[in-house]
MDAnalysis code that builds the backbone (N, CA, C; Angstrom):
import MDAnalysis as mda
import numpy as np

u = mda.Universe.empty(285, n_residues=95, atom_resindex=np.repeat(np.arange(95), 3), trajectory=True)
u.add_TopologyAttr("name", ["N", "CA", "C"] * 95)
u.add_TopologyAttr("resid", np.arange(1, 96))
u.add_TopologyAttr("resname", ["UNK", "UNK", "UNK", "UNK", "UNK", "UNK", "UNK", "UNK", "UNK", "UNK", "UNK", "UNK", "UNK", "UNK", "UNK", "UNK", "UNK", "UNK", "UNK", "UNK", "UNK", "UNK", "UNK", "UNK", "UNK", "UNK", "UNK", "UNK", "UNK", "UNK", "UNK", "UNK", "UNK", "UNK", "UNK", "UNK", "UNK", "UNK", "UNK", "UNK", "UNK", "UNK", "UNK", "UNK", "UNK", "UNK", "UNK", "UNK", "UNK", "UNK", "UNK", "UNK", "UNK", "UNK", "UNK", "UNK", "UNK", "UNK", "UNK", "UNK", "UNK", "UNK", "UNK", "UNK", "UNK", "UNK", "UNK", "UNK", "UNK", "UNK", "UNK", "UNK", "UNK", "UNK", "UNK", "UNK", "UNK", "UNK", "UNK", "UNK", "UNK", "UNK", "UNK", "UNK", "UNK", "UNK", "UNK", "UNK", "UNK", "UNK", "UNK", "UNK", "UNK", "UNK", "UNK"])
u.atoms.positions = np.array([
    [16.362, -10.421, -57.759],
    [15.344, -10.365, -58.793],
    [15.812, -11.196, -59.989],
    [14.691, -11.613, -61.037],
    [15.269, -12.594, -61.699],
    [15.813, -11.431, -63.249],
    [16.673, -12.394, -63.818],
    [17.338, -11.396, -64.548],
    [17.555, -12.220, -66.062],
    [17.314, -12.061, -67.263],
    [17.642, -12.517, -68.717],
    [18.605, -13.534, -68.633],
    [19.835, -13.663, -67.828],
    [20.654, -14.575, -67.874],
    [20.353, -15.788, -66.983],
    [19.579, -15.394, -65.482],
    [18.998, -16.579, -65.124],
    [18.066, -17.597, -65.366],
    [17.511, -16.602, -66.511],
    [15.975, -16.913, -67.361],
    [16.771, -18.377, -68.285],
    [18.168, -17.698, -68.645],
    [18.640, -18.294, -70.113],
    [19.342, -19.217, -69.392],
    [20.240, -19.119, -68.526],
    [20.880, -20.588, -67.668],
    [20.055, -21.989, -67.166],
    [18.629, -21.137, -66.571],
    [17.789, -22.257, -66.642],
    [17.280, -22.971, -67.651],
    [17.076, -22.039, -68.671],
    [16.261, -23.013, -69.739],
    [17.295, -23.925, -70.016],
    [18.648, -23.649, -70.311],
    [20.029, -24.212, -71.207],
    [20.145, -25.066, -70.135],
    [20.105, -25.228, -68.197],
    [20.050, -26.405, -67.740],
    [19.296, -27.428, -68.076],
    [18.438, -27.120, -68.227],
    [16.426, -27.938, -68.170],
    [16.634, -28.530, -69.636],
    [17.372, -28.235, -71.006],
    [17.213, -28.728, -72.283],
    [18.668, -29.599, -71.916],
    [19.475, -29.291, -71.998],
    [20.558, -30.341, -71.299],
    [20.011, -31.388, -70.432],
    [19.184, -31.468, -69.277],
    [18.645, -32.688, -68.329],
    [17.758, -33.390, -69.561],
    [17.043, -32.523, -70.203],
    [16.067, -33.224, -71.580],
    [16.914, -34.158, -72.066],
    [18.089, -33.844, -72.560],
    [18.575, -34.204, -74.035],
    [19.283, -35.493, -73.405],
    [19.823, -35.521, -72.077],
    [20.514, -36.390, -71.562],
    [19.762, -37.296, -71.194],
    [17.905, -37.268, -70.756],
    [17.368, -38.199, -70.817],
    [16.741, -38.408, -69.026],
    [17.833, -36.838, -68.040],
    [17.565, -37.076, -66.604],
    [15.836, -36.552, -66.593],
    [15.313, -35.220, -67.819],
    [14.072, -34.943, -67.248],
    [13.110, -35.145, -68.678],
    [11.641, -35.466, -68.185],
    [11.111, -35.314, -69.334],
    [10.129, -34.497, -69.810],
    [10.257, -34.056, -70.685],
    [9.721, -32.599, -70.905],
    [8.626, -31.835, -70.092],
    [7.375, -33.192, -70.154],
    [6.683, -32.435, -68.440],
    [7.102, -31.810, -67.407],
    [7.822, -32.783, -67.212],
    [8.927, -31.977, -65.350],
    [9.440, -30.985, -66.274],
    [10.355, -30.903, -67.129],
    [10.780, -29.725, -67.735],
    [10.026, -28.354, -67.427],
    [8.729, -28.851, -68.327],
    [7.700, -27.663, -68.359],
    [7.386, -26.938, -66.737],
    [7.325, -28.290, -66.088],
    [6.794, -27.906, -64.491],
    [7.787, -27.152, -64.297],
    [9.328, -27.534, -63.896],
    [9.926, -26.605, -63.539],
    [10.005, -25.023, -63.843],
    [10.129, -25.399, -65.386],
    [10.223, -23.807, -65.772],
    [8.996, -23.356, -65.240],
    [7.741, -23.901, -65.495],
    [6.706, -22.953, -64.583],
    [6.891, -22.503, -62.869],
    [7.390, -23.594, -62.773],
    [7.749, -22.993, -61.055],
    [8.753, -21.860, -60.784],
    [9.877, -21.938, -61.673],
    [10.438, -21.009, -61.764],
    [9.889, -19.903, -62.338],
    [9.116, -19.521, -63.256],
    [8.228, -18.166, -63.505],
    [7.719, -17.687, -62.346],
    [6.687, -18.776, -61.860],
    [5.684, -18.098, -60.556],
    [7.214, -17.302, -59.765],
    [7.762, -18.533, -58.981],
    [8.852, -18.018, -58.549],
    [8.761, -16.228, -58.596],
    [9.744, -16.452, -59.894],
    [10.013, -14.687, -60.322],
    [8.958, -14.095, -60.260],
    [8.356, -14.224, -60.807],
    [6.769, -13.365, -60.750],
    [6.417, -12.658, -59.496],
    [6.660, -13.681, -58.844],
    [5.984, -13.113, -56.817],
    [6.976, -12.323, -56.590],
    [8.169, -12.704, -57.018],
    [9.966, -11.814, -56.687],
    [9.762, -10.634, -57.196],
    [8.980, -10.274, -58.279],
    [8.726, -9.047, -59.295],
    [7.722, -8.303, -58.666],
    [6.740, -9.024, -57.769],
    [5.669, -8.120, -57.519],
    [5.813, -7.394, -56.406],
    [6.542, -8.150, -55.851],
    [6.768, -7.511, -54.168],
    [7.928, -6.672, -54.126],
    [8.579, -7.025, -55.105],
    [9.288, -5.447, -55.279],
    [8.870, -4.367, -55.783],
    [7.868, -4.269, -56.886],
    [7.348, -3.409, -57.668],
    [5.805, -2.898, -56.660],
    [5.576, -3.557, -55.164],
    [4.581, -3.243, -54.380],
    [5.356, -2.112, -53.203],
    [7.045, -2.499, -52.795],
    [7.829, -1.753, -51.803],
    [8.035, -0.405, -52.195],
    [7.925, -0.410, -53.997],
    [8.791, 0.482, -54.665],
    [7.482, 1.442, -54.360],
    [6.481, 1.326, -54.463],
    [4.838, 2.322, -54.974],
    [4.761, 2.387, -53.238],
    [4.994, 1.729, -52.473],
    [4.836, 2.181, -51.048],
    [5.668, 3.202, -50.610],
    [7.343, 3.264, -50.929],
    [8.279, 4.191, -50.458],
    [7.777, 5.398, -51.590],
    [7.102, 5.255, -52.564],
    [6.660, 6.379, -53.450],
    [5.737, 7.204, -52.850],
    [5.107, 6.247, -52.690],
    [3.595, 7.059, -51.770],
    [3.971, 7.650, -50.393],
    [4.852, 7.005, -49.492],
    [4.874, 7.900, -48.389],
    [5.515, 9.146, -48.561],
    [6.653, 9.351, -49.907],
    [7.383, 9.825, -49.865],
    [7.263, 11.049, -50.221],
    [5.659, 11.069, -51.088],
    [4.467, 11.954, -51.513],
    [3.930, 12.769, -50.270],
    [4.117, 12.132, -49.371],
    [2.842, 12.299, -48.129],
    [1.519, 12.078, -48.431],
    [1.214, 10.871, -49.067],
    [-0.257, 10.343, -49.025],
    [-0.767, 9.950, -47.790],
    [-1.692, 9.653, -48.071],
    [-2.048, 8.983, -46.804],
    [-2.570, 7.670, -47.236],
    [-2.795, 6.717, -46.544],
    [-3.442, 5.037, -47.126],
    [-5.001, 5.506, -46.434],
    [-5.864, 4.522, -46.924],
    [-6.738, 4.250, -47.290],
    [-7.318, 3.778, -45.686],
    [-6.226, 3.159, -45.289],
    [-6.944, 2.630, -43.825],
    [-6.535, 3.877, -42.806],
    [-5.770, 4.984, -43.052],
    [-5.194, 6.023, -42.246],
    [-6.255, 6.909, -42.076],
    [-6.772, 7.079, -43.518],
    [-8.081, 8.064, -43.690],
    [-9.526, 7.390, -43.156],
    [-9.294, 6.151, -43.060],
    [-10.834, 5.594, -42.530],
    [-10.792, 5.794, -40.952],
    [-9.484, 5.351, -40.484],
    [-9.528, 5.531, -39.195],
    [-9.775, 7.207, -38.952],
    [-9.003, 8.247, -39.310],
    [-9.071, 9.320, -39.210],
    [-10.482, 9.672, -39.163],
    [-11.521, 9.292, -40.077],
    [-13.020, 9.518, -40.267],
    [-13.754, 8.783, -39.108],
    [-13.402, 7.594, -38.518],
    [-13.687, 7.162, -37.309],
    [-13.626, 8.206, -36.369],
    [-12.585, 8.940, -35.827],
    [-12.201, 9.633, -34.618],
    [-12.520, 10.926, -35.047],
    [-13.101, 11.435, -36.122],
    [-13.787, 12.883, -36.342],
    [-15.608, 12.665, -35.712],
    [-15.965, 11.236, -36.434],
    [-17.203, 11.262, -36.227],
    [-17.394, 10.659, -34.342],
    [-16.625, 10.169, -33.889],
    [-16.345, 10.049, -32.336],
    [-16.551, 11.615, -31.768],
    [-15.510, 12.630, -31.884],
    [-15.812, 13.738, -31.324],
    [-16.874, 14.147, -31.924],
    [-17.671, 13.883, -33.159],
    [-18.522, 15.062, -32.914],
    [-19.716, 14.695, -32.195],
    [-19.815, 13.062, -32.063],
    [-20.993, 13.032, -31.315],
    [-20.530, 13.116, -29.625],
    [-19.120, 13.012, -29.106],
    [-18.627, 13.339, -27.993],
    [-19.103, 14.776, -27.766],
    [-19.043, 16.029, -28.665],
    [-19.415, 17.231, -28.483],
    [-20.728, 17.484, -28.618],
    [-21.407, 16.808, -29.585],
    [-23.086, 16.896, -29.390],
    [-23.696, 16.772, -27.748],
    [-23.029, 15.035, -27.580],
    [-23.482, 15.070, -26.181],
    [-23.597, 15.867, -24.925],
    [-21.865, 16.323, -24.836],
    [-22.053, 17.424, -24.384],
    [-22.242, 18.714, -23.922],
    [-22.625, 19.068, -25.890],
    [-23.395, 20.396, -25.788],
    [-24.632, 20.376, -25.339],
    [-25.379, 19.175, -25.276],
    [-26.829, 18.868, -24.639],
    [-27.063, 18.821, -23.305],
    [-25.659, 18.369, -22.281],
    [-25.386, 18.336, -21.289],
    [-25.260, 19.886, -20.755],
    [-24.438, 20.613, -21.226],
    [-24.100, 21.619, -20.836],
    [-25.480, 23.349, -20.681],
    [-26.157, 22.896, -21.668],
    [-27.266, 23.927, -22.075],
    [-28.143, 23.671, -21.440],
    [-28.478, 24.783, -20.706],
    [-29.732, 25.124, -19.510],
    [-30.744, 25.112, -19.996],
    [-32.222, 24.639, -19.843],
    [-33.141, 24.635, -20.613],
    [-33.436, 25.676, -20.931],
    [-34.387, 26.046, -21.420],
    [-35.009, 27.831, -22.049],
    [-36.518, 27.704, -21.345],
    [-36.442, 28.835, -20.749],
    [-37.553, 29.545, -20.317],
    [-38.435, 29.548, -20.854],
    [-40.211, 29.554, -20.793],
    [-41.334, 29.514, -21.294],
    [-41.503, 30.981, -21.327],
    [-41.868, 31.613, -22.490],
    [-42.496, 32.609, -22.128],
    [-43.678, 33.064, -21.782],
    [-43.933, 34.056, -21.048],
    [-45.463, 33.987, -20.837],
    [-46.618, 35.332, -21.706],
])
């Protein structure tokens, strides 16, 4: 993960390549932006593992666990409709 001192080594590389004349401040800028995104994505996907081992650790359930689950409730019940319709003898007319 990125950390205050890698933040500060890069910039202090990137103004050193400036000053010496190897980069010019554009590329400068680019880099340091590439390096943000960089960290950024490094920051999120840890801070996405961390709320996942949280949540299971809860016993939640996700979102696609419970849809499927609602799939295979509404499966049996029309599995049991059917064949409670199957199973039931007609009814007698009375006279």
């Amino acid at each position: 993960m990125a950390n205050p001192n890698d933040l500060f080594n890069a910039v202090r590389n990137y103004a050193n390549a400036l000053n010496n004349g190897d980069n010019t401040p554009a590329q400068m800028m680019e880099e340091v932006n590439t390096w943000f995104k960089d960290s950024s994505q490094e920051i999120k996907q840890r801070i996405e593992k961390e709320v996942i081992k949280s949540v299971e650790k809860m016993g939640f359930a996700k979102k696609s666990e419970v849809e499927k689950l609602r799939a295979e409730i509404e499966k049996l019940k029309s599995a049991k409709k059917r064949s409670a319709k199957k199973t039931t003898p007609p009814r007698k007319k009375k006279k």
